[in-house]
C-alpha positions as CSV (number, residue, x, y, z in Angstrom):
1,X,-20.0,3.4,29.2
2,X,-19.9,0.0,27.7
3,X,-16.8,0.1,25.7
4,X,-16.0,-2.4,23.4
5,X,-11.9,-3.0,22.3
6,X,-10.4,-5.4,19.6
7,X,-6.7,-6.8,20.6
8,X,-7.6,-7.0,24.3
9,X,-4.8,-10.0,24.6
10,X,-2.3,-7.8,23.4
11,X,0.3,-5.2,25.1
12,X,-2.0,-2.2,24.2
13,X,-5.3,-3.7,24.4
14,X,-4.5,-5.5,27.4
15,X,-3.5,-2.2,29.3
16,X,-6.6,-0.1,27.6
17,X,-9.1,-2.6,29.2
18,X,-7.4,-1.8,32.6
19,X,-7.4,1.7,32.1
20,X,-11.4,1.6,31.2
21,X,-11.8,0.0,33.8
22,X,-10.3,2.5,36.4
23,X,-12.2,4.9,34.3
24,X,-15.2,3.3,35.5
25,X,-16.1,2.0,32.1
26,X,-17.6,-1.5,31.1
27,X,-14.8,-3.2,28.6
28,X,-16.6,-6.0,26.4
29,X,-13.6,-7.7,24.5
30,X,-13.6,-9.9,21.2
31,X,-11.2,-12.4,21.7
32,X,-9.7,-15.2,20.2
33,X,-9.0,-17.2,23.1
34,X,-10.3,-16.4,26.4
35,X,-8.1,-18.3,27.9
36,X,-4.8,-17.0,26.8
37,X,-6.6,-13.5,27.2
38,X,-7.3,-14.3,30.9
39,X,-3.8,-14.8,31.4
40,X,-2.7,-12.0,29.4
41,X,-5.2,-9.5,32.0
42,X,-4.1,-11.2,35.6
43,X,-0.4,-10.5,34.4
44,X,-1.4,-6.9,34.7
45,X,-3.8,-7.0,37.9
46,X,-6.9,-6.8,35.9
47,X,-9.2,-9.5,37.2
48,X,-10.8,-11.3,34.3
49,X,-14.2,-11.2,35.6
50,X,-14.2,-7.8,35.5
51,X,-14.7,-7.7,31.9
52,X,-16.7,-9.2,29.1
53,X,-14.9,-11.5,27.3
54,X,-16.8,-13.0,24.0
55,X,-14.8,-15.4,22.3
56,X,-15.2,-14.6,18.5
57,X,-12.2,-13.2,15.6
58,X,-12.7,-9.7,13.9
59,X,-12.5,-11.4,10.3
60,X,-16.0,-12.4,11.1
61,X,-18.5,-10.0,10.7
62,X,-21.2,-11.8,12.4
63,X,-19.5,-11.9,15.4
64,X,-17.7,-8.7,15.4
65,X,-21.5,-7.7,15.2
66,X,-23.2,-9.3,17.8
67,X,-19.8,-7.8,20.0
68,X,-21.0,-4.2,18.9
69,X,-24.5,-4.8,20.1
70,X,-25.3,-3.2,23.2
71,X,-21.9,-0.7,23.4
72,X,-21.9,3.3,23.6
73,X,-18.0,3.3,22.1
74,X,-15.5,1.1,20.3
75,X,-11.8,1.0,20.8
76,X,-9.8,-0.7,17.6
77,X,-6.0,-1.8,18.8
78,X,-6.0,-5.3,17.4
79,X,-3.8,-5.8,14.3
80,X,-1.7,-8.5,12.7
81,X,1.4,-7.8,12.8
82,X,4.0,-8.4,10.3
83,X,6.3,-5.2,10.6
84,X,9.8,-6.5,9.2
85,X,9.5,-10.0,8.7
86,X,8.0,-12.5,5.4
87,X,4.8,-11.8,6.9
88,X,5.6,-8.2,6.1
89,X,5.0,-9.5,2.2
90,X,7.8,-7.6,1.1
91,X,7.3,-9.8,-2.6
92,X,3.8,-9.0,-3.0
93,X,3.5,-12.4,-1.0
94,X,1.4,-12.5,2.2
95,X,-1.5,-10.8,0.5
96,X,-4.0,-11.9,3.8
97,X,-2.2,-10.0,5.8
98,X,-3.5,-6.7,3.8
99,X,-6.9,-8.2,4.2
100,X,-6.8,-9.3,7.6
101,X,-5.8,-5.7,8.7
102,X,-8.3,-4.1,6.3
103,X,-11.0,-6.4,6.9
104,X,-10.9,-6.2,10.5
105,X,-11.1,-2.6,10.8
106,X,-14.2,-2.3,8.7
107,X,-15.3,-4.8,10.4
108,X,-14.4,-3.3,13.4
109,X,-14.7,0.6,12.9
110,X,-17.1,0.7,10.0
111,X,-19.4,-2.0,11.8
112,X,-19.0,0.8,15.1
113,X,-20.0,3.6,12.9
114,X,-22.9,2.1,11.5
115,X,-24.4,1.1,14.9
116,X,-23.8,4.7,16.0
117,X,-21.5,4.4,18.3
118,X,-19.5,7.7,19.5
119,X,-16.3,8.1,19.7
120,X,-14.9,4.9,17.9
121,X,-11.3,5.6,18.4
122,X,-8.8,3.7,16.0
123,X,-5.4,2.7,17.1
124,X,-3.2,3.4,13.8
125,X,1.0,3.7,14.3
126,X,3.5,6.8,13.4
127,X,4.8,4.4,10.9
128,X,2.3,5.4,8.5
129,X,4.3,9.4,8.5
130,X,7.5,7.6,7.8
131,X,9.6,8.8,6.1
132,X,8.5,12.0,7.1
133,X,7.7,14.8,5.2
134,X,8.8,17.4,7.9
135,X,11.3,17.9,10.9
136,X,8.4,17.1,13.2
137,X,5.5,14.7,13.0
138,X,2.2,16.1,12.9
139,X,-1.4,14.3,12.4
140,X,-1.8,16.5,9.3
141,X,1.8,15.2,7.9
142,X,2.1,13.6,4.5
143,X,1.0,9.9,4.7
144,X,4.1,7.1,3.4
145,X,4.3,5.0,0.3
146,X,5.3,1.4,2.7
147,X,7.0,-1.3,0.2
148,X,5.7,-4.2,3.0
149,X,3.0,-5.9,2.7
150,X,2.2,-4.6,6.4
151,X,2.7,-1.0,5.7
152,X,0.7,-1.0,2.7
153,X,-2.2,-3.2,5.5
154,X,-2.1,0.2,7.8
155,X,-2.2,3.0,5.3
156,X,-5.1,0.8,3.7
157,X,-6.6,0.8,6.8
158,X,-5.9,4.5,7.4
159,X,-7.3,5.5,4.1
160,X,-10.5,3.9,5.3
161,X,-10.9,5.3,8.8
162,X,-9.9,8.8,7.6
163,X,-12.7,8.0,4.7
164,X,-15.6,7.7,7.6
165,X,-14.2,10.8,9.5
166,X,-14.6,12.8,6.3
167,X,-18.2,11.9,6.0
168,X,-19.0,13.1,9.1
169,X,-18.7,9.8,11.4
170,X,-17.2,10.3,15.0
171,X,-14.2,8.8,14.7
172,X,-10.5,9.2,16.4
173,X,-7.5,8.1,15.0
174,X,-4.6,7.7,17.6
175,X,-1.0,7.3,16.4
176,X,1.3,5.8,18.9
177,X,5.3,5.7,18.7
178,X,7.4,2.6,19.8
179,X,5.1,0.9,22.8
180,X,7.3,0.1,25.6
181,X,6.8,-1.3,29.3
182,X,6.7,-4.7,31.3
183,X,4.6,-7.8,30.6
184,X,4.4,-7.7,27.0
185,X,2.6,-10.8,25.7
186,X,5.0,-11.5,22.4
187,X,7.9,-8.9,22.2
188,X,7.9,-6.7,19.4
189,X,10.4,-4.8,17.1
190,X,11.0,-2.4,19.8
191,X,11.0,-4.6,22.8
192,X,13.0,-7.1,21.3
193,X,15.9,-4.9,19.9
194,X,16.3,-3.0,23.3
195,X,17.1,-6.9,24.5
196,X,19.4,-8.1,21.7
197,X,20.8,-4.2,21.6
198,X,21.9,-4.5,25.6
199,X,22.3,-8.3,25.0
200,X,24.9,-8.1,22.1
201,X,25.9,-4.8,20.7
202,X,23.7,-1.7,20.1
203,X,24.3,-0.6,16.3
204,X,24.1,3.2,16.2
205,X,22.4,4.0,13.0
206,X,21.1,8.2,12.4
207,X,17.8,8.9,13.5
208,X,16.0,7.8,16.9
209,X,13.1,5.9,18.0
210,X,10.1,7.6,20.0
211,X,9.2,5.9,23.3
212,X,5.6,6.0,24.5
213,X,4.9,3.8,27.8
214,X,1.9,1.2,27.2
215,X,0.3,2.6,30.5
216,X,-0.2,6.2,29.2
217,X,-1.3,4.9,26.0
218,X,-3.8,2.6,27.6
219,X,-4.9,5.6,29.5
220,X,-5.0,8.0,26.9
221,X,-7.6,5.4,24.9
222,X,-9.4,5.1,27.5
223,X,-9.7,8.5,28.3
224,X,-10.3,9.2,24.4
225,X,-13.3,7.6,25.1
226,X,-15.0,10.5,27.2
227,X,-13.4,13.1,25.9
228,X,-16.2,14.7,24.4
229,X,-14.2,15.8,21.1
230,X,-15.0,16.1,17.9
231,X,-13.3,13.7,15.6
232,X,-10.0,14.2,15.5
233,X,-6.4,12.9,14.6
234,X,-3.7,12.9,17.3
235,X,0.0,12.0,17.0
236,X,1.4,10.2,20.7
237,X,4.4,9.4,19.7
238,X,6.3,10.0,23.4
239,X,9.5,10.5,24.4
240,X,12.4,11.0,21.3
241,X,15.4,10.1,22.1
242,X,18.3,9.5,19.1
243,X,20.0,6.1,19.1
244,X,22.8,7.1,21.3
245,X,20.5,8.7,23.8
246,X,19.0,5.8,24.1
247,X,21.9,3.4,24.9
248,X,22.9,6.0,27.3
249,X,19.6,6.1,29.1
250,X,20.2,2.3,29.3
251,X,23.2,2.8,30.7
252,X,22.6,5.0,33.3
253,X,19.6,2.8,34.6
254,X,21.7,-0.6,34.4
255,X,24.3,0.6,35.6
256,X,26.4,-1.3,33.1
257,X,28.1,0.1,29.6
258,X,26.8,-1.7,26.7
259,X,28.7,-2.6,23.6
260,X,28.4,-0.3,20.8
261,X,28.8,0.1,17.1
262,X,28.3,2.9,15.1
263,X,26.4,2.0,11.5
264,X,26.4,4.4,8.3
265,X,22.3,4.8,7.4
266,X,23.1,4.7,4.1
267,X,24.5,1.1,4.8
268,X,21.3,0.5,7.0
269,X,19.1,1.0,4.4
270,X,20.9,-0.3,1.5
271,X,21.0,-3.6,3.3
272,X,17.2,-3.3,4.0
273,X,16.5,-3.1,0.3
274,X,18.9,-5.8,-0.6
275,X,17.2,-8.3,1.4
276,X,13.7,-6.8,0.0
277,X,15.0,-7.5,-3.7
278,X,15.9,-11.0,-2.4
279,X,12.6,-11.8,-1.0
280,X,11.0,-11.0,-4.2
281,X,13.4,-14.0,-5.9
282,X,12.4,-16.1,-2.9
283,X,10.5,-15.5,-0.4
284,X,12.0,-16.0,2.8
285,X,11.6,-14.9,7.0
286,X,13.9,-11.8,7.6
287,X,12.6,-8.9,9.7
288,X,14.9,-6.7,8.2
289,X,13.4,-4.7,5.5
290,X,13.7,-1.2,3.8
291,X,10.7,0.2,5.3
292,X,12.2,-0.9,9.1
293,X,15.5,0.0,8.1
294,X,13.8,3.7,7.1
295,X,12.0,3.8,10.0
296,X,15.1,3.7,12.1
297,X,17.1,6.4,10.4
298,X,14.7,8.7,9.5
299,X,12.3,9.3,12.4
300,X,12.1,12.8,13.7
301,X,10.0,13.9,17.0
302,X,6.2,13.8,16.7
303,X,3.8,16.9,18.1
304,X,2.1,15.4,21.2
305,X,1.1,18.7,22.1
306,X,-2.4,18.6,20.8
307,X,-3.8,14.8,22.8
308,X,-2.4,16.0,25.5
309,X,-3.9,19.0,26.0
310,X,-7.1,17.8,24.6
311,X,-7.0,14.5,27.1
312,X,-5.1,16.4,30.1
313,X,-2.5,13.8,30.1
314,X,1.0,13.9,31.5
315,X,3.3,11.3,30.0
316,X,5.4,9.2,32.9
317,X,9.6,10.0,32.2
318,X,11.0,7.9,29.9
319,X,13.6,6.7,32.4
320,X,10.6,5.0,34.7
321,X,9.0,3.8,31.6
322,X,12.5,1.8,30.0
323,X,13.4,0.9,33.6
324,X,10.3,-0.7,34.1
325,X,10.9,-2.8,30.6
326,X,14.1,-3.6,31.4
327,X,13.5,-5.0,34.6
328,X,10.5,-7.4,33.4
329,X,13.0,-8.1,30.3
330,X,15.2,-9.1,33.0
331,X,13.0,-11.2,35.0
332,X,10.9,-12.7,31.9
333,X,14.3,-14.7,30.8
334,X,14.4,-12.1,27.5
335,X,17.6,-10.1,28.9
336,X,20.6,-11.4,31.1
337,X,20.6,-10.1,34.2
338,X,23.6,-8.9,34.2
339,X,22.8,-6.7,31.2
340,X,20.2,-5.3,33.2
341,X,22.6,-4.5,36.0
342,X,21.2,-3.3,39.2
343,X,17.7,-3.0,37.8
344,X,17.6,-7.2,37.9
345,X,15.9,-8.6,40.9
346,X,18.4,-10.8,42.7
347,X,18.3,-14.6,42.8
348,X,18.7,-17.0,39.4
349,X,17.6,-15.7,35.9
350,X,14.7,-17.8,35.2
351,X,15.9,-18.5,31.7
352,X,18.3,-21.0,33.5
353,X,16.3,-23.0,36.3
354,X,18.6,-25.4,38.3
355,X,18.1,-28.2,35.8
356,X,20.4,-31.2,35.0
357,X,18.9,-30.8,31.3
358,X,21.6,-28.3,29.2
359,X,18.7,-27.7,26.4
360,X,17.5,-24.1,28.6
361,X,21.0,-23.1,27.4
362,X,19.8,-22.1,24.4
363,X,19.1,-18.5,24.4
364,X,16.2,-16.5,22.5
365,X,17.3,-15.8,18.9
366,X,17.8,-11.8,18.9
367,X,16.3,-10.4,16.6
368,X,19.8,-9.2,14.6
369,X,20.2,-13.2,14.8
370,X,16.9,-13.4,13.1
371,X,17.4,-11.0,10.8
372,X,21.2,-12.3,9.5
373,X,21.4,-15.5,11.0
374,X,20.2,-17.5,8.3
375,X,21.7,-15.6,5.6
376,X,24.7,-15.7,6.8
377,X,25.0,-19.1,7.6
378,X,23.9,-19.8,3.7
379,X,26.9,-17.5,2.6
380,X,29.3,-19.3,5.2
381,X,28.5,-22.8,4.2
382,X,28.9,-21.8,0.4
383,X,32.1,-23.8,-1.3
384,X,33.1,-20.3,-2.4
385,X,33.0,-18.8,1.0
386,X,35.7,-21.0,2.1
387,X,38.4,-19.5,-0.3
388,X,36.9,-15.9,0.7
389,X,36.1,-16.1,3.9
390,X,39.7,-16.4,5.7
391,X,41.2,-14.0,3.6
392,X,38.2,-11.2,5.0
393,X,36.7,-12.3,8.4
394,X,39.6,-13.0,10.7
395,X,41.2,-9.7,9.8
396,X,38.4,-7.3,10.4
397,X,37.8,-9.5,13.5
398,X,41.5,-8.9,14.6
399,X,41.2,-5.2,14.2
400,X,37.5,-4.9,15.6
401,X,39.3,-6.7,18.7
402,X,41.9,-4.0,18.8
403,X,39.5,-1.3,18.7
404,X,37.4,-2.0,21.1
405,X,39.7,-3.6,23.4
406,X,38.6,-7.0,23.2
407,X,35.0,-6.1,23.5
408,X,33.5,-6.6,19.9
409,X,33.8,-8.8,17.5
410,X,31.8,-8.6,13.9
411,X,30.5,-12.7,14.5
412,X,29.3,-12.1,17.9
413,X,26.0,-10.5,16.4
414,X,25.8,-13.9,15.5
415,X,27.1,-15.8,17.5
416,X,29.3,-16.2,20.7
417,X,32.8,-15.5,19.5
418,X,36.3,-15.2,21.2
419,X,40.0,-14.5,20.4
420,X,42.4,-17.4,21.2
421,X,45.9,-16.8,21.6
422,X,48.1,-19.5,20.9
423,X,51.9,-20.3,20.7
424,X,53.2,-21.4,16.9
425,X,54.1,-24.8,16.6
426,X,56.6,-24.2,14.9
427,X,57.7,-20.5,15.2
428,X,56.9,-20.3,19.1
429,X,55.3,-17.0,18.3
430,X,52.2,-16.1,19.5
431,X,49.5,-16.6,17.3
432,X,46.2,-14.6,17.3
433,X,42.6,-16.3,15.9
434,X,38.8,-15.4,16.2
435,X,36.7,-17.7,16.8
436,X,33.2,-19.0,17.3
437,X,32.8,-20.4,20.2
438,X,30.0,-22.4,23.0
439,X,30.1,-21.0,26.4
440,X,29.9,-23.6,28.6
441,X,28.7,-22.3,32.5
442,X,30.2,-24.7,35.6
443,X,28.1,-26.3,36.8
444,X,27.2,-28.6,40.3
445,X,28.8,-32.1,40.0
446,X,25.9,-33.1,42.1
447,X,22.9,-31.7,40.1
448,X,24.1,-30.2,36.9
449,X,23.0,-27.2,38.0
450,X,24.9,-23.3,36.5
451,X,26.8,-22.5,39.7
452,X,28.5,-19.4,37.7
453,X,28.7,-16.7,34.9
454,X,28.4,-18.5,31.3
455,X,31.7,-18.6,31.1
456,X,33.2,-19.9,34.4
457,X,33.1,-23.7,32.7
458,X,34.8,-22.7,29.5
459,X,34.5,-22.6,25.9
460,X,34.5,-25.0,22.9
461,X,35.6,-24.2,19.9
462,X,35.9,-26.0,16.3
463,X,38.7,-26.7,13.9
464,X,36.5,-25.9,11.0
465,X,38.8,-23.9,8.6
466,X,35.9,-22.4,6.5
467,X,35.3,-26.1,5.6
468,X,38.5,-26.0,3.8
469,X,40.2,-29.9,3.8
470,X,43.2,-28.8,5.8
471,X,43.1,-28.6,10.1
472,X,43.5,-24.8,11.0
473,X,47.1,-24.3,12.1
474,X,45.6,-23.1,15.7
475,X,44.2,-26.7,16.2
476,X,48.1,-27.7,15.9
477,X,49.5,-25.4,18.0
478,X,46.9,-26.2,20.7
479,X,47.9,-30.0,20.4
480,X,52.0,-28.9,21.0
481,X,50.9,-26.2,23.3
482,X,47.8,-26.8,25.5
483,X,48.3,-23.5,27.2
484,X,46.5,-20.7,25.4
485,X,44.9,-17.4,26.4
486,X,41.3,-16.4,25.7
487,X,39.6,-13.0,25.2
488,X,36.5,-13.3,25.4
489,X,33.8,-9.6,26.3
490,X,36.4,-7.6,27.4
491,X,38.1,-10.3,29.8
492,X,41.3,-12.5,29.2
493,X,41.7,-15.4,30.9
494,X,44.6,-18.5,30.9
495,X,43.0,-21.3,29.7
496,X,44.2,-25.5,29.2
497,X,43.0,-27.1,26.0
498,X,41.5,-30.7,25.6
499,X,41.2,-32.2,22.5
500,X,37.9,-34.0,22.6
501,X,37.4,-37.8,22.2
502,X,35.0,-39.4,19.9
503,X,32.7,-39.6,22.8
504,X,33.0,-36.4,23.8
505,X,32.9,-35.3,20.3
506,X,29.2,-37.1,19.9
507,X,27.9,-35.6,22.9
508,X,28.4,-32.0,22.8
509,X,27.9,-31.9,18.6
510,X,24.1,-30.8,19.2
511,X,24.9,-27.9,21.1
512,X,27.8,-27.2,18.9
513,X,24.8,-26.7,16.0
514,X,22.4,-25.2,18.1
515,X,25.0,-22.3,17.8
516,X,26.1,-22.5,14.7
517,X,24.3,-25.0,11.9
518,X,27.4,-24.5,9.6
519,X,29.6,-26.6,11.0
520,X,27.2,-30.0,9.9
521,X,27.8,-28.3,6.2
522,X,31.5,-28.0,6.9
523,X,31.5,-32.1,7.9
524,X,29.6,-32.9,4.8
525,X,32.1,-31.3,2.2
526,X,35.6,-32.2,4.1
527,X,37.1,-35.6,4.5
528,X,38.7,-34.7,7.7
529,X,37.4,-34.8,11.1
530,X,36.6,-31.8,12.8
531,X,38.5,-31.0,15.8
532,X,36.4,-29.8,18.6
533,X,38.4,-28.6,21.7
534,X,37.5,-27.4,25.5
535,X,39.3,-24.7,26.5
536,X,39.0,-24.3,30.4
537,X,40.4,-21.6,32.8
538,X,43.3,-22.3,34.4
């Protein structure tokens, strides 16, 4: 069969044209960019030449048309996305993105249908049952009422397929869980928090997430294809696992305990809706929203019983599929290897090539970073902050760093942080402060290349005080006592402080804001200079 597919550039699509392919099918693919797509397919061991690729956009009818001509079956997985962040439209802002999804799949399905093409399958998501209405997702469960612009793009879309299904047309909806596997073009909401989950610390809201490996949902497309079935709806959401399943699973596979922190739901999604009522005032790129938030705690298994029986499929465990992701999260630059444990392929991470340059240091924001990141730097850099702040921050952060022995502190979501242990300048006592902080990595004298962990070189850290116009006393005890201790993930290690010169000052302030933009806010409202020390193992 000659099988047309949308989205063949992304992580599904991508996988479905290789699947049709091993099926014996013709794929003939709409793409954007053939290029890029190229790319996208050799990543995967599909050989471009192997399929039709006509460069065109499904917004346009004409060429969506001309796509259609000459095909027995359609496959629909191209979307835009926009699942949690301002593209979401949580404001009633982003309005294209409604039409874009809604337009293309008329374009797209309803163009199929009237050409007569059998089956046109349509790739929807379980996101469109949440919250659900039942302890187990079904196809035949009561369809959401999404807040986000996105949400409200896919039921639109739903309402439309499962209009042509009623009058008669031979279409198959499909609804996949969380997509998950190696070599995915642009990391998603899922793929992306299993990286800054490992990276950082996994929050452990109620709920779960359902796992389905992109290989066994390219195959399942593709066999949907020839199945010979009437139209039908089928839920494939995979594997359920709860949240602290999942972090164990990780575990087990790395190798290596990740850092966790248990979050009330209730406080998941009252944040969510905070920031939606915010982006209605202004709107603004967070990819926390209610309906994400929702999605996390309130998921329940889904009924795969009914695809696969119908398509005689066997899904792969979820431990090959999530090892397989963590590895190419690993060897893609997107996870440190050492989160990965034993599943990262020896030799240097490539997201730190043996480079004199220091600018690869700066790691993919995660997507909590994304998410908070900006907020909370607006809150921190607030005058009003700075007569809050010291009063609230460094005392959870002291008792988090009790609690966890050292492991956890409540800025490291944001960014690197550490405890510093001085001796009073006064009192001789020791004296006990979190901090932000810049890893630095040694590095080769010769060629500036990392020669060790991200830590071996030190740490920097800044006398910023909240902005406030007095030094912190820890800057003065560091000046009378040098010799300090450092907690830092678990590890404590004897460390020798350096005030840093005016020159030395200059040349590591960029990196200083690449971590946190604050601090430029900070040195706008004080008189005082900064103090900016390196504190280096002993």
């Amino acid at each position: 069969m000659r099988v047309f597919v949308s989205g063949a550039s992304g992580f599904v699509g991508s996988y479905t044209v290789g699947a049709l392919l091993a099926a014996g099918h013709r794929p003939r693919a709409l793409v954007r960019d053939p290029g890029r797509t190229t790319k996208v397919l050799e990543t995967i061991g599909v050989a471009a030449e192997d399929v039709e690729l006509l460069p065109g956009d499904m917004l346009d009818a004409g060429a969506v048309s001309e796509a259609l001509d000459g095909c027995d079956a359609a496959i629909h997985s191209a979307a835009a996305i926009g699942v949690t962040g301002a593209r979401s439209g949580v404001g009633g802002g982003s309005p294209d993105l409604v039409d874009v999804n809604v337009r293309g799949t008329r374009n797209v399905v309803g163009g199929a249908v009237a050409r007569g093409l059998s089956p046109v399958v349509h790739v929807s998501t379980v996101a469109v049952f949440v919250p659900p209405s039942a302890r187990v997702i079904t196809a035949g469960g009561a369809l959401a009422s999404p807040r986000t612009g996105y949400g409200r793009s896919k039921l639109a879309a739903e309402r439309y397929v499962r209009g042509l299904q009623d009058g008669g047309a031979p279409v198959t909806i499909l609804y996949p869980g969380g997509v998950c596997g190696p070599h995915q073009p642009r990391l998603d909401a899922l793929m992306e928090g299993l990286a800054a989950a490992l990276g950082k610390v996994w929050p452990l809201p109620g709920g779960g997430v359902s796992v389905i490996d992109v290989r066994d949902l390219g195959e399942a497309l593709a066999r949907s294809v020839g199945a010979g079935q009437p139209p039908s709806r089928w839920v494939l959401g995979g594997h359920y696992l709860t949240w602290p399943q999942y972090a164990d699973l990780c575990d087990r596979l790395a190798g290596v305990r990740c850092r966790r922190v248990r979050v009330p739901s209730r406080l998941m999604l009252g944040l969510g809706s905070a920031l939606d009522a915010a982006k209605r005032v202004r709107d603004f790129d967070y990819p926390l929203t209610r309906d994400a938030a929702e999605f996390m705690v309130t998921l329940v298994p889904t009924d795969d019983r009914p695809v696969l029986d119908a398509l005689d499929l066997t899904l792969r465990p979820v431990e090959e599929t999530v090892a397989d992701a963590l590895r190419w999260l690993a060897e893609s630059g997107h996870l440190h290897p050492r989160r990965a444990g034993r599943l990262a392929n020896p030799g240097p991470p490539r997201s730190l090539p043996p480079t004199p340059s220091r600018t690869e240091e700066r790691p993919m924001p995660t997507l909590v970073q994304r998410a908070f990141g900006p907020l909370f730097q607006r809150i921190s850099g607030a005058e009003w902050f700075s007569r809050v702040g010291p009063k609230v921050v460094p005392p959870i952060d002291r008792t988090l760093h009790r609690l966890t022995g050292g492991r956890f502190l409540l800025g490291q979501l944001l960014v690197p942080s550490l405890v510093l242990t001085t001796t009073g300048a006064v009192s001789g006592l020791p004296r006990r402060t979190p901090l932000a902080c810049l890893p630095d990595p040694a590095t080769d004298p010769a060629t500036g290349a990392a020669t060790g962990a991200a830590t071996d070189g030190g740490w920097y850290v800044v006398g910023s005080n909240f902005g406030r116009e007095k030094h912190p006393a820890w800057t003065g005890n560091l000046l009378k006592h040098p010799e300090a201790e450092v907690s830092f993930q678990g590890r404590t290690i004897p460390v020798t402080a350096h005030l840093l010169d005016d020159d030395e000052r200059t040349a590591i302030w960029p990196r200083l804001i690449a971590v946190w933009p604050v601090y430029d806010r900070y040195v706008e409202r004080t008189t005082r200079q900064l103090r900016v020390f390196r504190l280096t193992p002993r």
